[in-house]
C-alpha positions in Angstrom: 3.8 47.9 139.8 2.0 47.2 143.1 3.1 48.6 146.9 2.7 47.3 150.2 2.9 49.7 153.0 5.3 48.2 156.1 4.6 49.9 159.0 6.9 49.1 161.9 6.3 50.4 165.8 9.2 49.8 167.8 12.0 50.9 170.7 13.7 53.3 169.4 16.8 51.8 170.2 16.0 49.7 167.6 15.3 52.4 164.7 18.2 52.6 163.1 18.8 48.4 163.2 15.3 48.3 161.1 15.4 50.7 159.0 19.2 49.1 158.1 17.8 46.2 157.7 15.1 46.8 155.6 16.9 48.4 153.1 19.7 45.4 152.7 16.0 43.4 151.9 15.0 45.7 149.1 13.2 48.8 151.1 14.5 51.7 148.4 13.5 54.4 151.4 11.7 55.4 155.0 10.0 57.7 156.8 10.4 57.6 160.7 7.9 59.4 162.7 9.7 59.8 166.3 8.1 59.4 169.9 5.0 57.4 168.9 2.9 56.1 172.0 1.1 52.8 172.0 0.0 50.3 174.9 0.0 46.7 174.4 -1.8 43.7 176.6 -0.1 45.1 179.6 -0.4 48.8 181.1 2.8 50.2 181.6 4.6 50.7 184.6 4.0 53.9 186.6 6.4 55.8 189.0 4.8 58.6 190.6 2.5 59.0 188.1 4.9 58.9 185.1 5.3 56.4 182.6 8.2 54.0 182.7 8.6 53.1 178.8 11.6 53.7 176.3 10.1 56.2 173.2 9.0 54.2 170.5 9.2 55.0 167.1 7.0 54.8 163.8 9.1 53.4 160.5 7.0 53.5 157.1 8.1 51.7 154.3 6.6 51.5 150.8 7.5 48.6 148.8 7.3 46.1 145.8 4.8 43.8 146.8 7.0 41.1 145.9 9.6 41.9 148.6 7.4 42.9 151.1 7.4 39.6 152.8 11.0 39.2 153.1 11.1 42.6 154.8 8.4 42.1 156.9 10.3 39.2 158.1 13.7 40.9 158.3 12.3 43.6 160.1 10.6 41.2 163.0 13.9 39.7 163.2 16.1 42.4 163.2 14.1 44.5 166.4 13.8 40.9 167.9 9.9 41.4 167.9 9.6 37.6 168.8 11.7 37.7 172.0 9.9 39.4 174.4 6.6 40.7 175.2 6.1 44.4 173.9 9.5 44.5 171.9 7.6 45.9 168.9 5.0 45.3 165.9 5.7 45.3 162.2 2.6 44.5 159.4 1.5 45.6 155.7 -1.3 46.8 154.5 -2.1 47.0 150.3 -1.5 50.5 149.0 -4.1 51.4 146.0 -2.5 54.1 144.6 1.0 56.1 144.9 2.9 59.0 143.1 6.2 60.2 143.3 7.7 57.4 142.9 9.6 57.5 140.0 13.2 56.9 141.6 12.1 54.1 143.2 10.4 52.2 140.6 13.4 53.1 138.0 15.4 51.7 140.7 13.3 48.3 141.9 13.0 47.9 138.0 16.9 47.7 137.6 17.3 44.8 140.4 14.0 42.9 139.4 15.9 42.9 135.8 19.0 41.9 137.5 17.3 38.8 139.9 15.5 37.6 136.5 19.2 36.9 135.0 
């Protein structure tokens, strides 16, 4: 079975609404790494030398590479990456190797079974 790692950087307002959403696409799990810091195209806003930004957050998901489009996609659309500027940043990269999986890949197993009937 091959992986694809989907990493997602976003408000954290949005945290929970991803990681929700990814799972009703098929992500069997997460990890969420909290108060992440990133700069886009456009510095952020200062006041009195602070910065004006909501905490973003990190959301790492590790999936069949067959359903790793349709969360990608579900992700983007459920933190409403496409709406504005900034909003937030979801992408894959190819995993080699993984272990420890075991739950996950009885369970992906089970519903690839169930899709082929």
């Amino acid at each position: 079975m091959k992986f694809k790692l989907i990493i997602s950087l976003a408000q954290d307002a949005y945290t929970d609404v991803i990681v929700d959403a990814a799972r009703s696409a098929g992500a069997t799990g997460a990890t969420v790494i909290t108060s992440v810091r990133g700069e886009g195209l456009e510095k952020k806003k200062t006041f009195l030398g602070l910065t004006v930004a909501g905490q973003r957050d990190m959301a790492l998901f590790l999936v069949e590479e067959h359903l790793a489009a349709n969360i990608l996609e579900t992700i983007c659309t459920a933190g409403e990456f496409l709406q504005e500027p900034g909003r937030g940043v979801v992408f894959q990269i190819d995993i080699e190797d993984a272990i420890g999986l075991e739950t996950q890949v009885k369970a992906l197993k089970t519903s690839l079974e169930k899709d082929e009937l």
